[in-house]
N, C-alpha and C positions, 0 to 999 in steps of 0.2 A: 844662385839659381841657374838652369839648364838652360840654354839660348831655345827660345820656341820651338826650331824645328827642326833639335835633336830631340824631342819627346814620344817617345810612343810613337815610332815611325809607321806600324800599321795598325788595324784592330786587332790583329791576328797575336802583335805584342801587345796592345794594353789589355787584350782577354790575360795573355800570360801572367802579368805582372799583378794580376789581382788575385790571382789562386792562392798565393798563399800570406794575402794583405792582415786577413782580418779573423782576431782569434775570440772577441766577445760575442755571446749570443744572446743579442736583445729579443723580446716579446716582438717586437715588429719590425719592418725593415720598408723603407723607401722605394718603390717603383719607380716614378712616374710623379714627379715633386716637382712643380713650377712657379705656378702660382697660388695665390687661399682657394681659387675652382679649380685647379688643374692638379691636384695631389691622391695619386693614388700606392698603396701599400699592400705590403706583404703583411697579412694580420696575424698567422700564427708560424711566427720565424722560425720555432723551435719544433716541429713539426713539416709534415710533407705540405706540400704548398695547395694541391687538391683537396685538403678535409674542409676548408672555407677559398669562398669568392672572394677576391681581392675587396679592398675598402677604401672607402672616402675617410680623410680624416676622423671624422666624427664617430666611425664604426662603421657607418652605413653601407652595406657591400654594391659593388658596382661590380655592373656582368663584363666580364673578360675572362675567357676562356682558351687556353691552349691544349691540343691532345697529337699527340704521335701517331701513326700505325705503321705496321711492318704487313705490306702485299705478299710476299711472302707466308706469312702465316696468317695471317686475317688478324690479326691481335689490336687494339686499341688499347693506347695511354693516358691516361690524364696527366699531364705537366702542371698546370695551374687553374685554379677556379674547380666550381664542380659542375664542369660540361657533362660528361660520365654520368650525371644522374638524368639528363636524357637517352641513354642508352640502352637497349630492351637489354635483361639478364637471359635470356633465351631464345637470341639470336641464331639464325643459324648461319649466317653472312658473319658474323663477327665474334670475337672474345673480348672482354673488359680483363687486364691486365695491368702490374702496376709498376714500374719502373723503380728501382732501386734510387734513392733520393741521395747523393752524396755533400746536402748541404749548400748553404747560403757564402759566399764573399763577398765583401764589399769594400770600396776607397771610397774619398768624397763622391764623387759625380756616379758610381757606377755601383750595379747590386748584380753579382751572378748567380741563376738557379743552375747546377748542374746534374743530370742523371746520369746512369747506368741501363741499359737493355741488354741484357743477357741472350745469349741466342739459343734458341729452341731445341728439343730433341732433333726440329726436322734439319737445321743447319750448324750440325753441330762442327762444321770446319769453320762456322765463322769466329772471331771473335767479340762478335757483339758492336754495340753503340755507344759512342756517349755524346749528348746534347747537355749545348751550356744556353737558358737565356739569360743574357743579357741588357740590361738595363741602365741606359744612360742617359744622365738630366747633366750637361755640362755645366759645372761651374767654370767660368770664363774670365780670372778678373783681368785680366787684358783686354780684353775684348767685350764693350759693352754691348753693344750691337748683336751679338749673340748671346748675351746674358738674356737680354729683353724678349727674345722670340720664344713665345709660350710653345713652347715642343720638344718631343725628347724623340731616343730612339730605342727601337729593343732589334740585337740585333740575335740569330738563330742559328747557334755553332752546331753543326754533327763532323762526329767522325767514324769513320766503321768500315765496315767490308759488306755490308746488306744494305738493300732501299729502304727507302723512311722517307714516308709522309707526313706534313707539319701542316696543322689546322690553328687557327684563330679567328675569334671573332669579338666582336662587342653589341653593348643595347644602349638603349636610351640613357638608363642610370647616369652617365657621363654628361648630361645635358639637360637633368631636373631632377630634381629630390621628391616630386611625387609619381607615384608607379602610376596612377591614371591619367597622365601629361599626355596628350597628340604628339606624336613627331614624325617629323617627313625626312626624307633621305634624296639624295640624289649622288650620283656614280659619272665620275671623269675620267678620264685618260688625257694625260699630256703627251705632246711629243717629244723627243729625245732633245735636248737643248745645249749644245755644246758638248762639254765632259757628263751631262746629268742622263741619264737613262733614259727611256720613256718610262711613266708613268702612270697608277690609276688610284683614285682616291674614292673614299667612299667620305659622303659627308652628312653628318645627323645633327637635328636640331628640335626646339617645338615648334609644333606648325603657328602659335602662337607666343612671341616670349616677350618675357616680364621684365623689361630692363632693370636695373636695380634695383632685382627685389631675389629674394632666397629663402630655400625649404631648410628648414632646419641645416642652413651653413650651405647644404649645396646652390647651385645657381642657377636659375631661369631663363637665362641671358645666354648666349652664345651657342657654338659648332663646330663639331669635334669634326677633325680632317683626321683621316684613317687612309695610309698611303704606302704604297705595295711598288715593286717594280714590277712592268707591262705583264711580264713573262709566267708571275703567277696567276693559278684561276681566281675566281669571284663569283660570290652569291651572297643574297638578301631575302632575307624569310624568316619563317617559325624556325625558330632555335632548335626545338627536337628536331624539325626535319632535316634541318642541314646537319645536323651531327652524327643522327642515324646515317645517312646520305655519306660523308664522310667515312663514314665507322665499314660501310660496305662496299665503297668504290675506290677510298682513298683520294680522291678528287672532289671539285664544285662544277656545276653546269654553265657558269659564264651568265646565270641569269639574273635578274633584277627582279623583284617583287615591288610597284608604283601603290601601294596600300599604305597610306599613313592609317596610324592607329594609336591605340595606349600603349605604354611601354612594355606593362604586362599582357595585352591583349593579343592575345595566341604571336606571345613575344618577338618582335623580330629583331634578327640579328644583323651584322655586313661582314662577313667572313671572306678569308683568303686562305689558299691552300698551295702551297709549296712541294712540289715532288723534288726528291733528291734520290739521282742514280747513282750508288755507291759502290755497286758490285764491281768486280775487276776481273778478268779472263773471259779469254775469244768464247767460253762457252756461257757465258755471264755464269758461273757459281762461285764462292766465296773464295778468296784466300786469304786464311789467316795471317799471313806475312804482308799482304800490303792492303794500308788501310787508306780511305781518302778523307780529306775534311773538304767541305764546306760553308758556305752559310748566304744567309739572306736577311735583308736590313729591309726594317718597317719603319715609318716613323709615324707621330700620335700628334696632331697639334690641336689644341684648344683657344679657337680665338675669340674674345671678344670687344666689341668696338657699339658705343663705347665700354673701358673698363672701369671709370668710376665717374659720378657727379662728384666738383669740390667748388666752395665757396672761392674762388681765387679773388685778387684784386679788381679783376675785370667784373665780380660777379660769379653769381652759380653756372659754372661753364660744365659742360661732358667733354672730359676727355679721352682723348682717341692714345691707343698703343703707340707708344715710341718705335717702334718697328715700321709703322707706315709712314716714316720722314726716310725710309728706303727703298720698301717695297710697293710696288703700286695698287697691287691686292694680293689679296690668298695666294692665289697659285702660282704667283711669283714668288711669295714666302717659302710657301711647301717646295717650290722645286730649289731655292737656296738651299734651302736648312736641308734639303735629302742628300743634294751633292755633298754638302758642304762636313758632312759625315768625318770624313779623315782627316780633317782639319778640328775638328772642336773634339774630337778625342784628342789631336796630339796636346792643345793646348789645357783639356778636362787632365788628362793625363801630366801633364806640366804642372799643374795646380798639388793633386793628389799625389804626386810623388813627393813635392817641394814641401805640403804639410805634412807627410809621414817623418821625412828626413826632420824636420823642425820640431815637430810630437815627440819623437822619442829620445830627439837630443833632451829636447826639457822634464820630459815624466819618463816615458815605457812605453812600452806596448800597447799597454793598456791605454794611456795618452791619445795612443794616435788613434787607436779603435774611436774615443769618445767624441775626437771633434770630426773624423771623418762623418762619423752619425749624426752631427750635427749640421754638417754643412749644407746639404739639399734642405733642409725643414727649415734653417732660415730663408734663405733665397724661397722658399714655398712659400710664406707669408708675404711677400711683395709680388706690384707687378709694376712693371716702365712703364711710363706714361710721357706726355710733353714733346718738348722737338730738339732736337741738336742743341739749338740755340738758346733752352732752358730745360733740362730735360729733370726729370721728376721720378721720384719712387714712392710709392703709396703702400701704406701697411698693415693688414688686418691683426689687429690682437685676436688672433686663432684660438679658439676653446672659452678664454675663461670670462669673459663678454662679447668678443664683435669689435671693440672699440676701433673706429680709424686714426692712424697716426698719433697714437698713444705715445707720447712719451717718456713714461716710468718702464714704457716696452721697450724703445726703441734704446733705450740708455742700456739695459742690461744688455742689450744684443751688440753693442758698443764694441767690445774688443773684436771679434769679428771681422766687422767691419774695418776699422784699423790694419787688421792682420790682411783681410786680401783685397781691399780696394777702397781706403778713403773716399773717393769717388763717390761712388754708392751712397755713404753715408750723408755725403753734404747735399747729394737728393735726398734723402729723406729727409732734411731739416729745413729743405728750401720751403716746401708747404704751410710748413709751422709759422716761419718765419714771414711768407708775403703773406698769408692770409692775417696774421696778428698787427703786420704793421698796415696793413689797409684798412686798422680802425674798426674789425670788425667783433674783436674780444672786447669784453670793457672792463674786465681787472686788471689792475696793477703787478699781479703774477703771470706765471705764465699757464698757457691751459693747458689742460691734463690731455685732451685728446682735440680731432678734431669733425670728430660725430660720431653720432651713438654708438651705427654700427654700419661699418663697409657694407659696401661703397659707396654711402652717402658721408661724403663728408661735406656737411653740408655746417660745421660748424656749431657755435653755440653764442648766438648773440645775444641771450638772456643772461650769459656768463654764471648758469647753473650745473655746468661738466662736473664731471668727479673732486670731492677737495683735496687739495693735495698742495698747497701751496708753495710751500720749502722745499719738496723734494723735485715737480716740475722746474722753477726758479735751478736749482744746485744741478740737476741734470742737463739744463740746454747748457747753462755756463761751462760746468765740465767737460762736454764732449763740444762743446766749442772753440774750446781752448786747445783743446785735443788736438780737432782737425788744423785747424792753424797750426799746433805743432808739426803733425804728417804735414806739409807744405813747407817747411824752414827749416831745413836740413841743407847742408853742403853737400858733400858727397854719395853718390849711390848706397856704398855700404851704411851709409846713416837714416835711411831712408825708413820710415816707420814700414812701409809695406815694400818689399821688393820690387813686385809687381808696378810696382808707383813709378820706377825709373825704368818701364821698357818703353819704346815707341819714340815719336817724335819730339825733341825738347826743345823746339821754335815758340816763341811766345810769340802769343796772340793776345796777351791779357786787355790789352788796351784796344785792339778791333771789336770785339767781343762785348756786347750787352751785359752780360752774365760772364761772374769770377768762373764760372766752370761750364762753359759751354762746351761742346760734343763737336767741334765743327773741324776740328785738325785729325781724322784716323789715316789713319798709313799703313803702310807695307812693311814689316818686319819679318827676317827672315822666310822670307816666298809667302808670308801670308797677310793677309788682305783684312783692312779694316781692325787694325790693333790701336787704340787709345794712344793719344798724344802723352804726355809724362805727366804725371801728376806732383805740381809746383818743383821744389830743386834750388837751392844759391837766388838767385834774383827775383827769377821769374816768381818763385812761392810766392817771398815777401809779397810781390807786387799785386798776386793775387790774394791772400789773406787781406792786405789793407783791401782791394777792391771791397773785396765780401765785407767785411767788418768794416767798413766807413759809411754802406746803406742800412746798418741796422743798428748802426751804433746807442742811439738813445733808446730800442726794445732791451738790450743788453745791460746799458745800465739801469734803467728802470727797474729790471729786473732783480740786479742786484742793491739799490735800492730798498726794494721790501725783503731781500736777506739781511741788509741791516737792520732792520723791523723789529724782525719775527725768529731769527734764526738761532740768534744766542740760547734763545728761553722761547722753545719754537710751542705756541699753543695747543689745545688740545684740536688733532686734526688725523688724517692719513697719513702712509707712507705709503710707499709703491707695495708692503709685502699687505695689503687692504685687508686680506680674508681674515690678518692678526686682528681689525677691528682699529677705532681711535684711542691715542692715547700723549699726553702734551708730555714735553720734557724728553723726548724718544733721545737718545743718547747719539746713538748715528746719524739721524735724520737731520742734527745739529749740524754734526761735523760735515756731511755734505754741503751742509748753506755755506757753513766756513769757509770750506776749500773753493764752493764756487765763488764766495766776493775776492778771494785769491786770485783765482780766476779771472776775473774780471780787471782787475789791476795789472795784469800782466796784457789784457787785450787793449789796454788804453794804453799801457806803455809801448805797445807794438805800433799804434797810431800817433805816439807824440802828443797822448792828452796827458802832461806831466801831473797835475793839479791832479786830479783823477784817479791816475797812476798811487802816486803817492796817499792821498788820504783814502781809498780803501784797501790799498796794503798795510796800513798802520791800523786800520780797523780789523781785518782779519787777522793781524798778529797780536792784537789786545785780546778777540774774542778765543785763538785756539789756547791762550794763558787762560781764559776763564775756564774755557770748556776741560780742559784735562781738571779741574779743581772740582769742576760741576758733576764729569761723568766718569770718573775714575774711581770704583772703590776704595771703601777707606781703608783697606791694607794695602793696596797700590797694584793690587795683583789683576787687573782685568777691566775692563768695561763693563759699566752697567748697563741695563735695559733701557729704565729711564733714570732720569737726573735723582730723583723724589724716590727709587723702588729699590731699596736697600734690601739686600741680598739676592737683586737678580747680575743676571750676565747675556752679553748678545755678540751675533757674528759682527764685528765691525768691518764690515765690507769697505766703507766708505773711503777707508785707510787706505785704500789701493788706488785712489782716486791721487793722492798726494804722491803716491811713487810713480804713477803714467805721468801724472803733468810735469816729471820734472823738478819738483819743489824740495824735493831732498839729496842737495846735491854732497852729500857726506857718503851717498851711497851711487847715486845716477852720476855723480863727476862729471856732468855735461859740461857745466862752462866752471871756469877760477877766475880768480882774481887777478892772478900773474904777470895775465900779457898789461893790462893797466898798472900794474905796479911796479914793471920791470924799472920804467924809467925814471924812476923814485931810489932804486938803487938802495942804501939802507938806512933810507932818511923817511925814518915814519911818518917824522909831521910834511912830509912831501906829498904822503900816498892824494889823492882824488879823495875828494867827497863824495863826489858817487863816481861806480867804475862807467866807464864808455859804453856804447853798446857792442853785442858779439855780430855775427853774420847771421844770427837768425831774427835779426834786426830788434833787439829787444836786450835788452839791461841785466847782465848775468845776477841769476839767483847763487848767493854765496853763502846764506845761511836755513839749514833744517827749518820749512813751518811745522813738523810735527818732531817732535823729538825721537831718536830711536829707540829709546826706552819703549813706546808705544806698542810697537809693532812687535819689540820683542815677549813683553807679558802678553799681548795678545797669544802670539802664535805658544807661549808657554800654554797657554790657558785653553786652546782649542787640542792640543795633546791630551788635557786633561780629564775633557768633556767629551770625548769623541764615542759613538757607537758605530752598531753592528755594519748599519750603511752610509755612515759618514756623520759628518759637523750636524747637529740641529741647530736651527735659526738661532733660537735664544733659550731662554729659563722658562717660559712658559709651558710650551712641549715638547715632542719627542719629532717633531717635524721637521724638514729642510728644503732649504731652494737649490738646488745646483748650482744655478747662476752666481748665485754669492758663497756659498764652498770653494768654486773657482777661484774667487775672486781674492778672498780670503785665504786661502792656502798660496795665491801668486807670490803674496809677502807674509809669508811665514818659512821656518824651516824647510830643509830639503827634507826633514824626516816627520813633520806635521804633509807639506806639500805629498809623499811618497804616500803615505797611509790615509788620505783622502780620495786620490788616484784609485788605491786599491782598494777601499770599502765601496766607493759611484762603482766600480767594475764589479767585485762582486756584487751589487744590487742591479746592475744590467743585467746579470748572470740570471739571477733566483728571484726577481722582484715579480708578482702576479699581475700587475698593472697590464692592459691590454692596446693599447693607446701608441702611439709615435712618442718618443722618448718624450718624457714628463719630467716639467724640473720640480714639480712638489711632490714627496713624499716622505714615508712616515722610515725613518732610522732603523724600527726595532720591527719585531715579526715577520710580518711577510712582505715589508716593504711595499705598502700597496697604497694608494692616492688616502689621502688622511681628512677628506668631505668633500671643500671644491677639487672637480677634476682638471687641471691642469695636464695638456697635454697635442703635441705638435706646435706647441709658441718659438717664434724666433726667440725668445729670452735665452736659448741656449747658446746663443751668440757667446755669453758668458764663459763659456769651456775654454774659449780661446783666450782666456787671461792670461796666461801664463805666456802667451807665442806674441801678443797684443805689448805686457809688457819688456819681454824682452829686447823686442826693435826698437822700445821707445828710447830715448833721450840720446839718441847716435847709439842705439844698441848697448850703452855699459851698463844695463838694469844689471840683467842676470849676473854678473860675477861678482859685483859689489851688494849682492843681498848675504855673502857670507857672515857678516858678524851674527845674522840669526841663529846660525850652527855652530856660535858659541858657547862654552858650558858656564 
């Protein structure tokens, strides 16, 4: 990885370095992606960005509007939205004109609109314009502290030898999902504060809001801050007038309209207007030999406070943004986050380079397009919440119910996580976690979510949530085991996330309330507030035992009823629900499996020997059964269910036994060696059991699943494969991404290859209209196959491949060869 702040030293390079990022052309593309209310899109990628208004998740268009003119000729453009349609077509002040669209780029954190302006018969020495917007939602994972602050930026490239004018505005949309909502506005200026500019914001809300409650997905709740440097004009009003007004002056009048109203009610807007003098020569006319660039940075923030109700220990508590354990309000926020500009590029730009170089070492091109896509829409389904001192991520299952802190959601979005900030992760599992063990669930499983629907997580003390027994139970054990593994690593380069070993590595573990407190940021390479390391040699241990010694009996308990139910798991759900119930699921098994695996290795990491041992000897009796139970009788494949002779399914699950380690014939993490050396060639010398390694736990020396496994699989999904990738199973012609990923992590490099490339071409040609959708249908037109899934973190899933290869000190990837064996 790149030291911080060699990355992207200005905007000026990381606009560069995106031009020519990204070669797949999905149906939609990311704006403006923060939070579940702060997510706005580009809705038809594949076209000029003017034929529709941008959108909320959901479809629903939200007014944002940008337009050009050239003073020069009187000419108006539409750049984005359809402001233009307030335009008179027989103007005599003005022309409706339409700028040459040259196309969408994108990396993780950033989406560029770029145009072409041809210059007029009247200036025909100039060479014309080109305007790039730019769109940036940082992913930061060094940096939590700016992870957390809901706001992005757009910043506004020209370059040319003529003047040009840049209009923008917005409406209410942003701040209620009903059109006859009240909203009031109010207009600031700050002053210039150190390196930060001065300042003017425009701020819209409803004059009455609905704390935790929502229109169909959008929110009630909160205040869109819309923030300019001093230098541009401002105006608030009816939307035709200020655009008309625009379209003939090229400017706004500096005025305010104090009129709350409906949003649609003779619409008002809060627009800003940016002149840029581009001309060059004492006589101002054009020369085509020298051109000038500029630009000008906005920034969008959406806050709200509180951001969600949850049942915590204490009780139904409102919690407030994790941003305000720095900032003391808003406008200290906005004028951060405006300064702080060229710093969370160079680190957005750290991030988005560090995943391309990693995408296309492991797939293609095509690789790095898919998870760059992915990146902002997981981080959109979360928002920070808590304080340094316990800090919290809360998580809307987006699209397919609402659910809070799901997690059969939060499990697929798992590699991801892994990949750029374990961190992150073990907030999202703290909620699960104190809320269950304050006594507040009353099954013996673990719960599927933790309320109906964000932001009420308000729990379920009836313990009537979703059923899903064995696959909640196998999912917290898995990605429990998990993050304790990203924590117990020796050296940097073994470090499940890169990112995990920048920053301070001073242990605090023992001052510190909480295994993962926030309260050590520092100063790395000139920049301010970067995350202390995440665990490393000592300090992990120390912190994995922290975590894992207060929740030690929800963990076994848990596994516990996988001893139950998991073998011969009854008739119930799995996380793929919309499949419907059905007992004996062949997969759904082998995750309970791997978790009481699981499990046995988290007792061993505490020194519960007893523990240790008798449910490792119960998971290695049941994966004997299970290959016997779920493996076809010609040996060629996994079944669907145990009992459903002649089906077949994606054994995702399988990937779950090569992240944690468990097969070390191929992960070579730890041997037996160093304990046996001093045994020299006296067998009956060796240790009855080996010592423990440095990641303070008892080397695994033998396969729990055999390799045979994975190799008829990965034969078998060669076999099955269509037009747009793996289908789930035998039932239809449907599929999940997230488990194609997962699925293809451990299989062949030429199953891996040609899954790569059918997800690409169905990003290319699929009809689906939506933020990339992990269900749909293989054959036709590749278009959502009933429930619509679509914008869900589950895409987190993409990153299997980058997820596995850091794991177990990095020796996944070269040791999955014998799969590309004939």
């Amino acid at each position: 990885m790149r030291p911080l702040g060699l990355a992207a030293a200005a905007s000026s390079v990381l606009l560069a370095s995106i031009v020519d990022a990204s070669i797949l052309t999905p149906p939609v593309l990311p704006l403006f992606v923060r939070t579940p209310y702060y997510s706005t899109w580009l809705p038809n990628a594949r076209d000029e960005p003017w034929h529709k208004w941008p959108m909320f998740w959901t479809g629903a268009e939200i007014g944002f509007g940008v337009l050009a003119s050239l003073p020069d000729t009187n000419e108006v453009f539409p750049l984005l939205g359809r402001p233009h349609d307030s335009l008179r077509d027989d103007s005599s002040k003005y022309s409706v004109s339409y700028p040459t669209y040259k196309g969408a780029k994108y990396d993780a954190s950033t989406t560029n609109l770029t145009y072409s302006i041809a210059p007029s018969e009247d200036i025909k020495s100039s060479s014309g314009i080109d305007i790039t917007l730019s769109f940036l939602s940082p992913v930061t994972p060094t940096s939590t502290l700016r992870q957390s602050i809901p706001a992005a930026y757009l910043t506004v490239y020209v370059e040319g030898d003529i003047d040009v004018n840049i209009y923008i505005d917005v409406n209410g949309q942003w701040v209620s999902g009903k059109r006859e909502s009240v909203i009031e506005w109010t207009f600031n200026e700050q002053e210039a504060a150190g390196p930060v500019q001065a300042l003017k914001t425009w701020s819209v809300k409803r004059e009455t809001e609905h704390v935790f409650s929502e229109t169909n997905d959008q929110p009630e709740w909160g205040r869109l801050h819309f923030t300019a440097p001093v230098d541009v004009r401002h105006e608030s009003g009816t939307s035709a007038l200020l655009r008309r007004r625009f379209a003939r002056t090229g400017t706004l009048q500096n005025e305010i309209d104090k009129s709350p109203r409906g949003i649609m009610e003779e619409e008002p807007v809060f627009a800003f207007a940016k002149e840029f003098k581009l001309k060059s020569g004492e006589d101002g006319k054009a020369s085509a030999s020298s051109k000038t660039a500029e630009s000008v940075l906005f920034t969008f923030t959406f806050i709200q406070d509180p951001v969600t109700q949850y049942a915590s220990s204490r009780g139904l508590t409102y919690m407030r943004p994790l941003w305000e354990s720095w900032f003391a309000d808003a406008d200290k926020l906005i004028q951060f986050h405006y300064g702080d500009f060229s710093v969370a590029s160079k680190l957005a730009g750290n991030y988005s380079e560090q995943l391309r170089i990693d995408a296309y070492k492991s797939g293609s091109s095509n690789y790095v397009d898919i998870v760059a896509l992915s990146a902002r829409q997981i981080m959109g389904a979360t928002s920070f919440s808590g304080t340094p001192d316990n800090p919290l991520l809360f998580l809307k299952e987006i699209s397919s119910n609402g659910n809070s802190q799901t997690v059969d959601v939060i499990f697929p979005a798992w590699p991801f996580f892994l990949y750029t900030n374990p961190r992150w992760g073990a907030y999202l599992l703290e909620p699960l976690l104190e809320h269950q063990l304050s006594g507040q669930y009353p099954n013996k499983y673990s719960m599927h979510d933790l309320g109906a629907h964000f932001p009420n997580l308000t729990g379920h003390a009836d313990g009537r949530d979703e059923y899903m027994p064995v696959e909640e139970c196998g999912d917290m054990l898995i990605m429990g085991l998990s993050l304790v593994n990203s924590m117990t690593y020796d050296t940097d380069e073994e470090a499940q996330s890169i990112w995990s070993t920048v920053g301070d590595k001073s242990d605090f573990t023992a001052l510190n309330e909480k295994a993962f407190a926030l309260s050590n940021l520092s100063t790395v390479d000139g920049i301010a507030y970067i995350d202390d390391t995440w665990g490393g040699g000592a300090k992990g241990i120390k912190q994995a035992k922290k975590w894992l010694d207060g929740s030690y009996n929800l963990w076994k308990q848990w596994t516990g009823y996988l001893v139950e139910d998991t073998l011969y798991p009854h008739n119930q759900l799995c996380t793929d629900d919309f499949a419907g119930w059905l007992p004996l699921q062949t997969n759904l098994a082998l995750k309970g499996i791997v978790g009481i695996k699981a499990f046995s290795e988290i007792a061993d990491l505490l020194d519960r020997t007893g523990d240790a041992d008798h449910y490792k000897d119960i998971s290695e009796y049941y994966i004997s059964t299970w290959q016997k139970e779920g493996i076809s009788r010609d040996g060629g494949h996994a079944k669907l269910a145990y009992d459903w002779y002649g089906s077949w399914t994606t054994l995702y699950s399988l990937y779950a036994d090569a992240l944690l380690c468990f097969h070390p014939s191929i992960t070579n993490a730890t041997s037996e060696s160093e304990d046996y050396a001093l045994a020299g060639d006296h067998d009956h010398q060796k240790p009855l059991k080996p010592g423990k390694g440095s990641n303070g736990r008892t080397p695994i020396t033998s396969d729990f699943i055999p390799s045979h496994v994975y190799k008829i699989q990965s034969d078998w999904y060669a076999a099955v494969m269509q037009k747009y990738g793996l289908p789930l199973d035998s039932r239809h012609l449907l599929t999940k991404s997230d488990w194609e990923f997962e699925a293809a992590a451990v299989a062949s490099k030429a199953v891996r290859s040609d899954i790569l490339d059918k997800v690409a071409r169905w990003l290319n040609e699929t009809v689906t209209d939506r933020p990339f959708t992990d269900l749909y249908v293989t054959e036709g037109d590749g278009g959502f196959p009933g429930p619509w899934f679509f914008a869900r973190p589950v895409v987190g899933g993409h990153f299997a491949f980058l997820s596995l290869e850091r794991a177990c000190g990095g020796k996944v990837g070269e040791a999955m060869g014998f799969l590309d064996e004939e």
